[in-house]
MARBA-3410 file (N, C-alpha, C, O; in Angstrom, 1 decimal):
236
22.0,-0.7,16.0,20.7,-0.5,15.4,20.8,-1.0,13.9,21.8,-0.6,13.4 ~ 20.1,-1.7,13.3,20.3,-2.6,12.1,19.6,-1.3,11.3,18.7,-0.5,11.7 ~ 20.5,-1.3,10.0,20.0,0.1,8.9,20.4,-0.4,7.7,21.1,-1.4,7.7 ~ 20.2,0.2,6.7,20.4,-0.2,5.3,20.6,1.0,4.6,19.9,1.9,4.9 ~ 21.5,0.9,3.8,21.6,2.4,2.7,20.7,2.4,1.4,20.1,1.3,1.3
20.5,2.8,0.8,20.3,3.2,-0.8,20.4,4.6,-0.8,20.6,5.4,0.1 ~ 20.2,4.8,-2.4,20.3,6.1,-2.6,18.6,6.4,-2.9,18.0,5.5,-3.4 ~ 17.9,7.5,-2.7,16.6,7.5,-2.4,15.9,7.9,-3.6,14.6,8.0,-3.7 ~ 17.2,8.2,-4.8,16.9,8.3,-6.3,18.0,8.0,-7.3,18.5,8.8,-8.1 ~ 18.3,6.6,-6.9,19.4,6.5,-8.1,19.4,6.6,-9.3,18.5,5.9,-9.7
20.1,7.1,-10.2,20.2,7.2,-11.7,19.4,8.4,-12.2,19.3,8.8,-13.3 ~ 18.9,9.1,-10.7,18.1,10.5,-10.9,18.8,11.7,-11.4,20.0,11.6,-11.4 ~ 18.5,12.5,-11.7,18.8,13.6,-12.2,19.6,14.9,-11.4,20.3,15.9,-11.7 ~ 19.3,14.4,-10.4,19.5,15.8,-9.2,21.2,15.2,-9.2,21.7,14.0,-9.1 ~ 21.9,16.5,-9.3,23.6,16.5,-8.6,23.6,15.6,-7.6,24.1,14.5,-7.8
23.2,15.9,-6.8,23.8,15.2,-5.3,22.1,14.5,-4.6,21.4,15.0,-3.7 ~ 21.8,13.4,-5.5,20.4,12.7,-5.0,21.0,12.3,-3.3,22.2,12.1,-2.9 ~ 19.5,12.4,-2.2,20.0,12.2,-1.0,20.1,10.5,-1.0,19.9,9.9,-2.1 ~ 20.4,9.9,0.3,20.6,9.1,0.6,19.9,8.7,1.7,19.7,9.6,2.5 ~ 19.3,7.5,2.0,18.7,7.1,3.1,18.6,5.8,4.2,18.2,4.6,3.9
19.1,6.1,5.4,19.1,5.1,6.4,18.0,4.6,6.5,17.1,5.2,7.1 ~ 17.7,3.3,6.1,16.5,2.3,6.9,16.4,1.9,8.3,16.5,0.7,8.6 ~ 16.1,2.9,9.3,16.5,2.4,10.8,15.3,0.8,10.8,14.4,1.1,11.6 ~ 15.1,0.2,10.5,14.3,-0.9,10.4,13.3,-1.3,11.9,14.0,-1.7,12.8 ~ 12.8,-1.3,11.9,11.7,-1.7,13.3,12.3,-1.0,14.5,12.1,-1.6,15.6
13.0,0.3,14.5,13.4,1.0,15.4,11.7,1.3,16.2,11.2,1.1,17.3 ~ 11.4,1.7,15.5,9.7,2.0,15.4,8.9,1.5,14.5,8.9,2.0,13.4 ~ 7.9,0.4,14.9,7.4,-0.6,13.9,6.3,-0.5,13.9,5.7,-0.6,12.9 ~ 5.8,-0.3,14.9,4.4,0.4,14.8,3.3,1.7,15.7,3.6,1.8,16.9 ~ 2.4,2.4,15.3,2.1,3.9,16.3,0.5,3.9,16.7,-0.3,3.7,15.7
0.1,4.2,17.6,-0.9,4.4,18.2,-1.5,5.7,17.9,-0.5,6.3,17.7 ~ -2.4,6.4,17.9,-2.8,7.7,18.1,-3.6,8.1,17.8,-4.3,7.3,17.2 ~ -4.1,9.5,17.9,-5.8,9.8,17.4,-4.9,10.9,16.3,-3.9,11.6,16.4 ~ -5.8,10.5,15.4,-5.8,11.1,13.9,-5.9,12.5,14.2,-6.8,12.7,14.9 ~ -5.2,13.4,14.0,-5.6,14.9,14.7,-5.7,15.4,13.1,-6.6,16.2,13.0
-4.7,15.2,11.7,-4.8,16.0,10.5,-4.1,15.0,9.4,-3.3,14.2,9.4 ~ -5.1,15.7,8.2,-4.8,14.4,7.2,-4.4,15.7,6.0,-5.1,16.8,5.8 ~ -3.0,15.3,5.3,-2.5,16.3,4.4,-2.6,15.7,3.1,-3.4,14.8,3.0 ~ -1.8,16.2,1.8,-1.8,15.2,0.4,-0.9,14.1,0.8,-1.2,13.0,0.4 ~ 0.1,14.0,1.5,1.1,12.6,1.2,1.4,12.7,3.1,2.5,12.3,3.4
0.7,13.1,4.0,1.2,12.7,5.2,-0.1,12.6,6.7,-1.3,12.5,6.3 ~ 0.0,12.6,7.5,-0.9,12.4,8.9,-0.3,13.1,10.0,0.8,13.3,9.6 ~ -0.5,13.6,11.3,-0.3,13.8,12.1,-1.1,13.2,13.3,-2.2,13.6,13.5 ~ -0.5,12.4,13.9,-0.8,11.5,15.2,-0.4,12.1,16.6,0.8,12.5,16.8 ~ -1.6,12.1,17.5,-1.5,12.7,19.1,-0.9,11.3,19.5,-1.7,10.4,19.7
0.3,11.1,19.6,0.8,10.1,20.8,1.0,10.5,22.0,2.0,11.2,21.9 ~ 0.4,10.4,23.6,0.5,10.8,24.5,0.9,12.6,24.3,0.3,13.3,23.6 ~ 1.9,12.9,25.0,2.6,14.8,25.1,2.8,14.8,23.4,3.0,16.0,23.0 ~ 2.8,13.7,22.2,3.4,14.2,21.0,2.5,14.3,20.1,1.4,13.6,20.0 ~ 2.9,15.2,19.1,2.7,15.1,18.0,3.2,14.8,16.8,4.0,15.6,16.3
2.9,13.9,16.3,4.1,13.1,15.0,3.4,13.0,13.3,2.3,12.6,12.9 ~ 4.0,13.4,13.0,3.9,13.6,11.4,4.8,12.4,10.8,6.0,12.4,10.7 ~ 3.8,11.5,10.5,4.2,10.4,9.3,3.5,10.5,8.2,2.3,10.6,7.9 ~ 5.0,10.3,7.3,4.3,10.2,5.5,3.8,8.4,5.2,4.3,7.3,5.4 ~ 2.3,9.1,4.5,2.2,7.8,4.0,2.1,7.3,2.7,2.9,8.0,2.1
1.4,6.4,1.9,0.9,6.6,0.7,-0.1,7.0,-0.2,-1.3,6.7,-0.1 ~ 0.3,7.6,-0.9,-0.5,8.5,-1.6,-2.2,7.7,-2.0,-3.1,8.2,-2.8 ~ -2.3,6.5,-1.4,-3.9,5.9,-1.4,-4.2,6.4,-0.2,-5.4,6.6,-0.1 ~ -3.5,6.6,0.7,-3.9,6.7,2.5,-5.1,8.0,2.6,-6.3,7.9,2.8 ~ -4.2,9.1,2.5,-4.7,10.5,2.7,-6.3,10.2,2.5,-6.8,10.1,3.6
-7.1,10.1,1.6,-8.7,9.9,1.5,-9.2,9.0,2.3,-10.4,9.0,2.6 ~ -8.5,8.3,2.7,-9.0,7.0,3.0,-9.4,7.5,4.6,-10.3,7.2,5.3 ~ -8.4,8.2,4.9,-8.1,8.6,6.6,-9.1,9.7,6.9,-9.3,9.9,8.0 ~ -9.8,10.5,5.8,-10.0,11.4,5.9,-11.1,11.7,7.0,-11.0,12.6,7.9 ~ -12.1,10.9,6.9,-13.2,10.3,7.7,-13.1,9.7,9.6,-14.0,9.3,10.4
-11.5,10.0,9.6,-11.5,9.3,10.8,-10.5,10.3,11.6,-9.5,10.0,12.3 ~ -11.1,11.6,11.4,-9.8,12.4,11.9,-10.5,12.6,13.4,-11.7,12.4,13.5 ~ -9.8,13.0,14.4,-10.3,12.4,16.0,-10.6,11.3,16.1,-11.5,11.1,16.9 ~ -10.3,10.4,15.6,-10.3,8.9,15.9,-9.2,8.4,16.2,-8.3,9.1,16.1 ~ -9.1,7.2,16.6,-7.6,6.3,16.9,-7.6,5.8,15.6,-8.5,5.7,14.8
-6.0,5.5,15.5,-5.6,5.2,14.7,-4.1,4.1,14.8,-3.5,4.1,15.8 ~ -3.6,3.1,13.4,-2.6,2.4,13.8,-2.1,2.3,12.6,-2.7,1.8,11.6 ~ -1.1,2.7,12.6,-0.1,2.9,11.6,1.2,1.9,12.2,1.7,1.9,13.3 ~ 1.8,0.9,10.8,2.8,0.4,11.3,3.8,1.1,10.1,3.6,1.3,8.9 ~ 5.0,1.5,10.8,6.0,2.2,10.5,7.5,1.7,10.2,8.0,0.7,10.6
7.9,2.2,9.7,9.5,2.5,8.7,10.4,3.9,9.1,10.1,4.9,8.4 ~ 11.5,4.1,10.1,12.0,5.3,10.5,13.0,4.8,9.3,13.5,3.7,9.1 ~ 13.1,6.5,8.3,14.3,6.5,7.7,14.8,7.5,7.5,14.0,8.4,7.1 ~ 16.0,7.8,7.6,17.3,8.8,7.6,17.6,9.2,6.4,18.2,8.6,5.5 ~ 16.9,10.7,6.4,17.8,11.1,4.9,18.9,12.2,4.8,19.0,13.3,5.4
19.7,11.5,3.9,20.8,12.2,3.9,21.1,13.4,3.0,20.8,13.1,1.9 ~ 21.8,14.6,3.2,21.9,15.1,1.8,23.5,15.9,1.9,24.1,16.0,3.0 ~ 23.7,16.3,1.2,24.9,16.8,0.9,26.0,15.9,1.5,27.0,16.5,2.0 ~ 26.0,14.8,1.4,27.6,13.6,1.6,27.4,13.4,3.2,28.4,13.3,4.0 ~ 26.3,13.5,3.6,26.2,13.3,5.1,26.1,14.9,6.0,26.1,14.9,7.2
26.0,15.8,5.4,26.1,17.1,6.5,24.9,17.1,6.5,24.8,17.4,7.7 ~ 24.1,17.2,6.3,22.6,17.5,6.8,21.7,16.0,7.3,21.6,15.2,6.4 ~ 21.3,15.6,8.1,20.6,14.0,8.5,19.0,14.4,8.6,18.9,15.3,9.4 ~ 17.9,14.0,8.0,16.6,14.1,8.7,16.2,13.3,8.7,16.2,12.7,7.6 ~ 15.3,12.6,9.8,14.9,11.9,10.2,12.8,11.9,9.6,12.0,12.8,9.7
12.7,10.3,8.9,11.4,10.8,8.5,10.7,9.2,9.1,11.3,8.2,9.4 ~ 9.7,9.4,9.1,9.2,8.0,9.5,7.4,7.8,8.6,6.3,8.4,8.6 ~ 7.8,6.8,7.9,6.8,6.5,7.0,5.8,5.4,7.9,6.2,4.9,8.9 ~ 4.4,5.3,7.5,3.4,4.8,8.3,2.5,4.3,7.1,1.9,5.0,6.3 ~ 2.3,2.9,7.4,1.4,1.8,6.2,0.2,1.7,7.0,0.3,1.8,8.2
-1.4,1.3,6.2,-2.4,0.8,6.5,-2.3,-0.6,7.4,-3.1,-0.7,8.3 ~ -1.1,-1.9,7.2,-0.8,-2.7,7.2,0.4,-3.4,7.3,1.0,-3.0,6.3 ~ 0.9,-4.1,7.8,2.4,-4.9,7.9,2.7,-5.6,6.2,3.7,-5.8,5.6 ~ 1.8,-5.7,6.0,1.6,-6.6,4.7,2.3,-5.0,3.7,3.4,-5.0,3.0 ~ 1.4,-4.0,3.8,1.5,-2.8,2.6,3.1,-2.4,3.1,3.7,-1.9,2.1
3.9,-2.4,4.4,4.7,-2.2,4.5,5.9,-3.0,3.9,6.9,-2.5,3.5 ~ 5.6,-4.3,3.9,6.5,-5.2,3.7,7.1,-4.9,2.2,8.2,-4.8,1.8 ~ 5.6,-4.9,1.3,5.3,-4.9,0.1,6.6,-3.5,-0.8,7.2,-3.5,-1.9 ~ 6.6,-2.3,0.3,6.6,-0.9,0.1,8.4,-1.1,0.2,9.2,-0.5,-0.5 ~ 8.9,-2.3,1.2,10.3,-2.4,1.1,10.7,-3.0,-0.2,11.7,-2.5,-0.8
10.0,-4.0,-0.7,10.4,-4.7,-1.8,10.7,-3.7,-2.9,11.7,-3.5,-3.6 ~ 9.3,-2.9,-2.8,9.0,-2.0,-4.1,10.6,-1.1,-4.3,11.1,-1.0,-5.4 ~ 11.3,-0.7,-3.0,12.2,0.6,-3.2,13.4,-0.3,-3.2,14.4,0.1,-2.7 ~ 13.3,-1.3,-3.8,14.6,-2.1,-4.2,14.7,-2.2,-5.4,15.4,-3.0,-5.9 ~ 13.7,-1.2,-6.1,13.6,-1.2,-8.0,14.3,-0.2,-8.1,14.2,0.8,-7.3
15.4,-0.3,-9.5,16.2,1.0,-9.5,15.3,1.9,-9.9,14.4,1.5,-10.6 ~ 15.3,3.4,-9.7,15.1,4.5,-9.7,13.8,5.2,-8.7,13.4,6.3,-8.6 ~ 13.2,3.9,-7.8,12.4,4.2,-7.3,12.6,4.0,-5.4,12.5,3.0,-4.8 ~ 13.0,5.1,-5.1,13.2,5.2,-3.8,12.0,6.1,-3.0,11.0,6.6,-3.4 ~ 12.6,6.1,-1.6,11.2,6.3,-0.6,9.9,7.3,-1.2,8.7,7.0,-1.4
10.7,8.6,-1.2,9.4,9.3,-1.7,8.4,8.9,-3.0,7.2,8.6,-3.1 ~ 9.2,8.9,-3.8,8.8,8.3,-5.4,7.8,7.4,-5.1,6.6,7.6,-5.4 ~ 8.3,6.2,-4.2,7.7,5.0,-4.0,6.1,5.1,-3.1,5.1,4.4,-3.2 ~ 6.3,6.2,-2.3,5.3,6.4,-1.4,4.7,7.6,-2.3,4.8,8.6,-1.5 ~ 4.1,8.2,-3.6,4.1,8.6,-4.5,3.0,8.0,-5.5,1.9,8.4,-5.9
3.9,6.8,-5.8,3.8,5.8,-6.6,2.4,4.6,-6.0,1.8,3.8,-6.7 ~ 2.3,4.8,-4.5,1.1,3.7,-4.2,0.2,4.5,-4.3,0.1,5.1,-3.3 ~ -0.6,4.7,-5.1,-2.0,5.5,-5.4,-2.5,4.6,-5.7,-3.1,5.0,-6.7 ~ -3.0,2.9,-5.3,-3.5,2.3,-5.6,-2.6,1.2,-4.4,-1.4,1.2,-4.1 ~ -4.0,0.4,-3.9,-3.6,-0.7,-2.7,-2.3,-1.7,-3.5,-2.0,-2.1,-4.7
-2.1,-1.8,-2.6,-0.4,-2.4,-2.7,-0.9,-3.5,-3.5,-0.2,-3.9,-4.4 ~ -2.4,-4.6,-3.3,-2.6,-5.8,-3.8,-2.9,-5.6,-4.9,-2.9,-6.6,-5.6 ~ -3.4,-4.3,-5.5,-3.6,-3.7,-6.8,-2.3,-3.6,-7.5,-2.4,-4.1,-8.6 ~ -1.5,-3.3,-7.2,-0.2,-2.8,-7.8,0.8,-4.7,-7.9,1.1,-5.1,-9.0 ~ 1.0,-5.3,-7.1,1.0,-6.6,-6.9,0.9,-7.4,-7.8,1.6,-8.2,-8.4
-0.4,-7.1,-8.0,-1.4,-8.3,-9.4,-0.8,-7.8,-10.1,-0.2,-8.6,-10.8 ~ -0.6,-6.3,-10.6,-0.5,-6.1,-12.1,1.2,-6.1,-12.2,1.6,-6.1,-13.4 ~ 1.9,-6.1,-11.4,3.2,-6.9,-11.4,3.1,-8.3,-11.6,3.6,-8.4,-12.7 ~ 2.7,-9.5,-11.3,1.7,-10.7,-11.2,2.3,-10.8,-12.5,3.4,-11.2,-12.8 ~ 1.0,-10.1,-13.3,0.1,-10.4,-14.3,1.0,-9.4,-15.5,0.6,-9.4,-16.6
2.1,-8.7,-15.1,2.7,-7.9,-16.2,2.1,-7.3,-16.5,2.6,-7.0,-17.7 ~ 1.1,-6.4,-16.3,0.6,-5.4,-16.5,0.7,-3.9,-16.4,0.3,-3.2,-15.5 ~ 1.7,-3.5,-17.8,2.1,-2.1,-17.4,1.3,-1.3,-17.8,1.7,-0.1,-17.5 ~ 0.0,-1.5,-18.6,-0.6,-0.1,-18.3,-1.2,0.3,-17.0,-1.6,1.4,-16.7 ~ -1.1,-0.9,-16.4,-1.6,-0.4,-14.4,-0.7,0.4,-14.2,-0.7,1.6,-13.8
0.4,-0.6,-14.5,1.8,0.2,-13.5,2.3,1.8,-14.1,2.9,2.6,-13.4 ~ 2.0,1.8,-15.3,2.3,3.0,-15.6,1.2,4.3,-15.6,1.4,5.4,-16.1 ~ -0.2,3.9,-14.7,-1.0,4.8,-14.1,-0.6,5.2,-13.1,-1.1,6.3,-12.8 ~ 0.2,4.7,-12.5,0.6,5.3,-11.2,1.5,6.4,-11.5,2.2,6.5,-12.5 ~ 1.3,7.4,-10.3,2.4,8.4,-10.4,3.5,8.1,-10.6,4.0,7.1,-10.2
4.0,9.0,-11.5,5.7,9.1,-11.7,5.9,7.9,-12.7,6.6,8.0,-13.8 ~ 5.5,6.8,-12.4,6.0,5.4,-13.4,6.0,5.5,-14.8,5.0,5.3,-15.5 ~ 6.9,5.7,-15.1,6.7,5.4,-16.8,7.1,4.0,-17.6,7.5,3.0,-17.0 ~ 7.0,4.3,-19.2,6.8,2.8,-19.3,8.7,2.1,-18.8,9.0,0.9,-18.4 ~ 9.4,3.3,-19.0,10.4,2.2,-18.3,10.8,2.0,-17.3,11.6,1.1,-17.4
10.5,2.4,-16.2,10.0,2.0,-15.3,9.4,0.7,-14.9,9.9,-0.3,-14.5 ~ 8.4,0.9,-15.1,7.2,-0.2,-15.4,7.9,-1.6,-15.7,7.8,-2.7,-15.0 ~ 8.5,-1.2,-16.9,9.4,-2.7,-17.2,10.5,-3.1,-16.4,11.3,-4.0,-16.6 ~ 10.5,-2.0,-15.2,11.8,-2.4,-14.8,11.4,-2.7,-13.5,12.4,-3.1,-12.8 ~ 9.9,-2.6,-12.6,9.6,-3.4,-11.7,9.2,-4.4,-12.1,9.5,-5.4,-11.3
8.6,-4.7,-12.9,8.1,-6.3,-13.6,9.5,-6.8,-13.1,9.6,-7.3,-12.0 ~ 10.7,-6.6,-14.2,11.3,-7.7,-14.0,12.4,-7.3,-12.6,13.5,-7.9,-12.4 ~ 12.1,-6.8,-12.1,12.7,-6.5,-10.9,12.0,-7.3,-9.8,12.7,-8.1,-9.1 ~ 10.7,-7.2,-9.7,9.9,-7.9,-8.6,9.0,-8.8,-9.2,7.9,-8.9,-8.5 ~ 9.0,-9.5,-10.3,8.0,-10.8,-10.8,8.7,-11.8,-10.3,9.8,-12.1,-10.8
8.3,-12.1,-9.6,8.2,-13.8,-8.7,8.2,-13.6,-6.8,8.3,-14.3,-5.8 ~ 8.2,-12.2,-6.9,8.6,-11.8,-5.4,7.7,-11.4,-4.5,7.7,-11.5,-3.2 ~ 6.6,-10.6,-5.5,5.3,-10.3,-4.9,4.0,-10.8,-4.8,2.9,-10.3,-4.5 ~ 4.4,-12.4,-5.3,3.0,-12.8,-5.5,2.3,-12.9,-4.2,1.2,-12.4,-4.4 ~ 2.4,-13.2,-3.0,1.7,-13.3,-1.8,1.3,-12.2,-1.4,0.5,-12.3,-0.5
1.5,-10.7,-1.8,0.8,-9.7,-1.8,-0.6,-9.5,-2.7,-1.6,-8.9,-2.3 ~ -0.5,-10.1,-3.9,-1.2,-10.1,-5.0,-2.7,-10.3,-4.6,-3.6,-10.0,-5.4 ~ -3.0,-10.9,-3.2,-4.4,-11.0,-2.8,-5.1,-10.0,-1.7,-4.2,-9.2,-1.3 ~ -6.4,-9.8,-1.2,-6.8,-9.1,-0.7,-6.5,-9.2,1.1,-6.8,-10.1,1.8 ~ -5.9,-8.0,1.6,-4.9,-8.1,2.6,-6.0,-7.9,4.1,-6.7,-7.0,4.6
-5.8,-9.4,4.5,-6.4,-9.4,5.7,-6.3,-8.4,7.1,-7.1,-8.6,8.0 ~ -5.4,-7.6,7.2,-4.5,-7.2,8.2,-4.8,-5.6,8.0,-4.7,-4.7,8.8 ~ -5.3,-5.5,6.5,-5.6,-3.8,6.3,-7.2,-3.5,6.8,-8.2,-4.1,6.5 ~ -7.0,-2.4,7.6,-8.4,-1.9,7.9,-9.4,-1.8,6.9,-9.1,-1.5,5.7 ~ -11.0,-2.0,7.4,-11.8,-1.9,5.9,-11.5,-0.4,5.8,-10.8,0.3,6.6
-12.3,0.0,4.8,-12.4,1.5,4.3,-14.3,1.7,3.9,-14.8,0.9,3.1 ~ -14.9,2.6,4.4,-16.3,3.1,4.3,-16.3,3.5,3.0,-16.0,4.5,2.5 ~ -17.0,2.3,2.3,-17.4,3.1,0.8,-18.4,4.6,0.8,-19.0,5.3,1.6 ~ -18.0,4.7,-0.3,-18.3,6.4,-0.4,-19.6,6.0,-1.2,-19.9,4.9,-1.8 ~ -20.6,7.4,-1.0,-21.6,6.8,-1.4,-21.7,7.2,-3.3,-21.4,8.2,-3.9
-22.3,5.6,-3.7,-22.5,5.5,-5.3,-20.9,4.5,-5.4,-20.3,4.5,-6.5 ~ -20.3,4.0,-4.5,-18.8,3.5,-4.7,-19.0,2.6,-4.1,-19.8,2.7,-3.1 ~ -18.3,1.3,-4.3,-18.2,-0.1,-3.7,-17.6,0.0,-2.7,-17.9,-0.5,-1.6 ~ -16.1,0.8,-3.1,-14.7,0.6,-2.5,-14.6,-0.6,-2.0,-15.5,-1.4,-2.1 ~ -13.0,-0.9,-1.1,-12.7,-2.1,-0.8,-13.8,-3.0,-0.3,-14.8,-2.4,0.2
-13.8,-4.1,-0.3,-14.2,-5.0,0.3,-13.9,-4.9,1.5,-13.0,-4.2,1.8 ~ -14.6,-5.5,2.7,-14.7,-5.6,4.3,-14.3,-6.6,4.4,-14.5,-7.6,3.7 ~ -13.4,-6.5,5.4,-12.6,-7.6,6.2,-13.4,-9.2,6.2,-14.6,-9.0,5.8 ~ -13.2,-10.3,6.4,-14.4,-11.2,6.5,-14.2,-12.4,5.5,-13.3,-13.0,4.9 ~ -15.8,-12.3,5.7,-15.7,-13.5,4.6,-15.7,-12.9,3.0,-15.3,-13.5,2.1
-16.1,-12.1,3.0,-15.7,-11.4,1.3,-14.2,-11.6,1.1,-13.9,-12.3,0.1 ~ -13.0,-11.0,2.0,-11.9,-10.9,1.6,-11.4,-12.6,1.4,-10.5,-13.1,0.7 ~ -12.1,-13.2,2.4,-11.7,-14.6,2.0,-12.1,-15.2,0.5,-11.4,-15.8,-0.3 ~ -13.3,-15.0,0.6,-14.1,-15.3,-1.3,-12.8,-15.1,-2.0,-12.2,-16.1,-2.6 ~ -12.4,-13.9,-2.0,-11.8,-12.8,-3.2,-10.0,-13.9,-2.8,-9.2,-14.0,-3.8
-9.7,-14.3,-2.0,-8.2,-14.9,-1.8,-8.9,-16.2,-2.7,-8.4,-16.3,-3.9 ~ -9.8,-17.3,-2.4,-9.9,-18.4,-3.2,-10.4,-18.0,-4.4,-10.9,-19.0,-4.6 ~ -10.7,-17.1,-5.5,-11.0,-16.7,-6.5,-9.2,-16.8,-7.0,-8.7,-17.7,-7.7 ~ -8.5,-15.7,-6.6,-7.5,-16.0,-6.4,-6.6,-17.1,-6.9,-5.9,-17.3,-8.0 ~ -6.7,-17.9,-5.5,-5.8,-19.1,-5.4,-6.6,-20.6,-6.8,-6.3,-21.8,-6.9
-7.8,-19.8,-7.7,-7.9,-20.9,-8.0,-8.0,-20.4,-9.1,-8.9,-20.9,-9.8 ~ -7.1,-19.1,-9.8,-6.6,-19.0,-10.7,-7.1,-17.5,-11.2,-6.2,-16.8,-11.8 ~ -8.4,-17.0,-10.9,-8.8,-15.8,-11.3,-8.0,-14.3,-10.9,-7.5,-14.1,-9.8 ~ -7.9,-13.6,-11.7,-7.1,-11.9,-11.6,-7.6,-11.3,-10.3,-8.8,-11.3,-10.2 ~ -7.0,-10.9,-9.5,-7.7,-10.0,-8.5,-8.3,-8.9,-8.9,-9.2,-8.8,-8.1
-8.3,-7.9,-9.6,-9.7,-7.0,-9.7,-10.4,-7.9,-10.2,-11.5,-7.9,-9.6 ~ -10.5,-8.8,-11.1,-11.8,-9.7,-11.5,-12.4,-10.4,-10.3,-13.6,-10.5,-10.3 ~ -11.6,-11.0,-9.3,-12.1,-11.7,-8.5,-12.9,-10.6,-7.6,-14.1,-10.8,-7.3 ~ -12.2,-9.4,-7.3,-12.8,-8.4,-6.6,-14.1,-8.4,-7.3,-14.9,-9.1,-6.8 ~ -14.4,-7.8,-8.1,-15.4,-7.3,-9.1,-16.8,-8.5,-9.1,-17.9,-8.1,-9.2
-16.4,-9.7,-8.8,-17.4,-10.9,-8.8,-17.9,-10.7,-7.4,-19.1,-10.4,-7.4 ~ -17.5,-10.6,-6.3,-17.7,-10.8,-5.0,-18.5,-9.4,-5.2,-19.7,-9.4,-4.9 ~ -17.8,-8.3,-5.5,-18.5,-7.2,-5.2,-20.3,-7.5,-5.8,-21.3,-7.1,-5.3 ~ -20.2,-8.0,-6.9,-21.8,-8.3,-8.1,-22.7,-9.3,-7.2,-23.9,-9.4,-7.0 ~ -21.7,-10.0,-6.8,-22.8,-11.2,-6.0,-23.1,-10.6,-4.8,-24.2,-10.9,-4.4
-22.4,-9.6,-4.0,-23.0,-9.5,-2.7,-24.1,-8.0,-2.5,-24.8,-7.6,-1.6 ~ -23.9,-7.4,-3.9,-25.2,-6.9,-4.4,-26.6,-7.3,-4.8,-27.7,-6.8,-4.7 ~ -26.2,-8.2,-5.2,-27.5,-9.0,-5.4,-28.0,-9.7,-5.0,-29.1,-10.2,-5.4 ~ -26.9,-10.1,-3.8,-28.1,-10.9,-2.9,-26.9,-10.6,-1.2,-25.8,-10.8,-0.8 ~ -28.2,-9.8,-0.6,-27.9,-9.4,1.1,-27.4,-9.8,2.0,-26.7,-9.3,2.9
-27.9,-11.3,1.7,-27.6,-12.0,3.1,-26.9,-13.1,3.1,-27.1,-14.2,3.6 ~ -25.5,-12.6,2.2,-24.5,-13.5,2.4,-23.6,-13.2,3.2,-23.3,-12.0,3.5 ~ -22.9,-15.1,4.2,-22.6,-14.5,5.5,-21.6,-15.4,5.9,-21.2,-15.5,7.1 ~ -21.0,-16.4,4.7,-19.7,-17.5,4.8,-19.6,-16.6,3.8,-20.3,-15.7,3.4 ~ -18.2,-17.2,3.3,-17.4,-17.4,2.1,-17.6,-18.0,1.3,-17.4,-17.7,0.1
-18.3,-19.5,1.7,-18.6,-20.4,1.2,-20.0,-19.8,0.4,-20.3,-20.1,-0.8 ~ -20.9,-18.9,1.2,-22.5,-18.6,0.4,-21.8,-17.6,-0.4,-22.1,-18.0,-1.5 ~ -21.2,-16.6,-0.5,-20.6,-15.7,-1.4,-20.2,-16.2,-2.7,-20.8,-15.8,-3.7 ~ -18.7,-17.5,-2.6,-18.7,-18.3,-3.4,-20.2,-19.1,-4.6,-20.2,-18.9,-5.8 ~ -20.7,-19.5,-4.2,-21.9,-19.7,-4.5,-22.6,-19.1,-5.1,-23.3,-19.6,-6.0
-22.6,-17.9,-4.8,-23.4,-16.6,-5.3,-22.9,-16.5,-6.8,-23.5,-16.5,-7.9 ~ -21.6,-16.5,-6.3,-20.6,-15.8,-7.8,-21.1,-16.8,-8.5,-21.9,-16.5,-9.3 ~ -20.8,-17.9,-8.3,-21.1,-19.2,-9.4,-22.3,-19.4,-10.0,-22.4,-19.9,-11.1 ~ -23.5,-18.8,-9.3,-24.8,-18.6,-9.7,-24.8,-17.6,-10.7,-25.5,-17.7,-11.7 ~ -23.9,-16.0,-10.5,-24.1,-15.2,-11.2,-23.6,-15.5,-12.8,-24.0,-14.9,-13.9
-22.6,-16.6,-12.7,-22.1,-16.9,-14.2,-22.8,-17.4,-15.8,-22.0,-17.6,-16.8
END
């Protein structure tokens, strides 16, 4: 079975920080109806089971609305270790997306930020967090839980040039039901495409977000990419 070590808080504080096995795509991704939504985890009816995966600390609200519903979480089984190997527990973390997963491995290759911390630390969509890696942006990075400013400087230069393909709006993540008086994410579609060529043709992703969101308030019945586009450009 292919696995990876780190320590799950290096340079941390604790005597004896644990350690953790990356069982890698042992379990890659989970089916089930949402039965309970906690601050940092889910509980999924898979057939006879019940399974408790931790997710990220953006998840929990987002899930809140869909509890007896199906659901798909793709997953990360990892082994934590504590006391030099005498104790093993088994935890299995669960992403919106393959994309937020992928992103979530990169992230726990920054020193001092391992699994939990890391799953902690996404209180904001991975393409949020992304950009302002991107763009060097540590007062983003240092809103997030736990990040401080050195920290901050130490995923910049840890992951600047690594994450830019995350840095756009992730086709693969489920929408989310704006809350009412709230935009929230953009819907899957042709908006998320708008917001990738905003993007790709040079604009910040919350700014590109922010345009798409102004233009498709103001006018209803946009229904390419291409009339969204347009929109924006009219609103300028």
């Amino acid at each position: 079975m292919p696995a990876r070590y780190r320590e799950d808080d290096p340079g941390g504080k604790a005597a004896s920080p644990p350690r953790c096995v990356y069982a890698e795509r042992m379990i890659s991704r989970m089916r089930g109806l949402l039965e309970s939504v906690a601050d940092d985890r889910v509980a999924l009816s898979v057939g006879p089971l019940s399974v408790e995966v931790l997710v990220p600390a953006a998840e929990p609200e987002r899930f809140e609305g869909s509890v007896g519903s199906e659901v798909t979480l793709h997953t990360l089984l990892v082994i934590e270790s504590q006391n030099q190997g005498a104790s093993l527990t088994p935890r299995l973390l669960g992403f919106a997306s393959a994309s937020d997963r992928a992103f979530f491995e990169l992230f726990v290759t920054c020193k001092g930020i391992g699994h939990r911390k890391a799953l902690r630390a996404m209180a904001l969509p991975a393409s949020t967090i992304a950009t302002a890696i991107t763009e060097r942006d540590l007062v983003t990075l240092q809103s997030l839980p736990e990040i401080g400013k050195r920290t901050a400087e130490t995923i910049v230069a840890t992951l600047s040039g690594k994450v830019d393909r995350f840095a756009v709006a992730d086709p693969d993540r489920p929408a989310t039901p704006a809350a009412s008086g709230d935009t929230g994410p953009l819907p899957e579609g042709p908006a998320s495409e708008a917001v990738s060529i905003l993007v790709q043709l040079g604009e910040p992703q919350n700014q590109a977000v922010a345009l798409v969101e102004k233009a498709m308030q103001a006018e209803q019945d946009l229904e390419t990419s291409e009339a969204i586009l347009a929109a924006v450009y009219r609103a300028r």
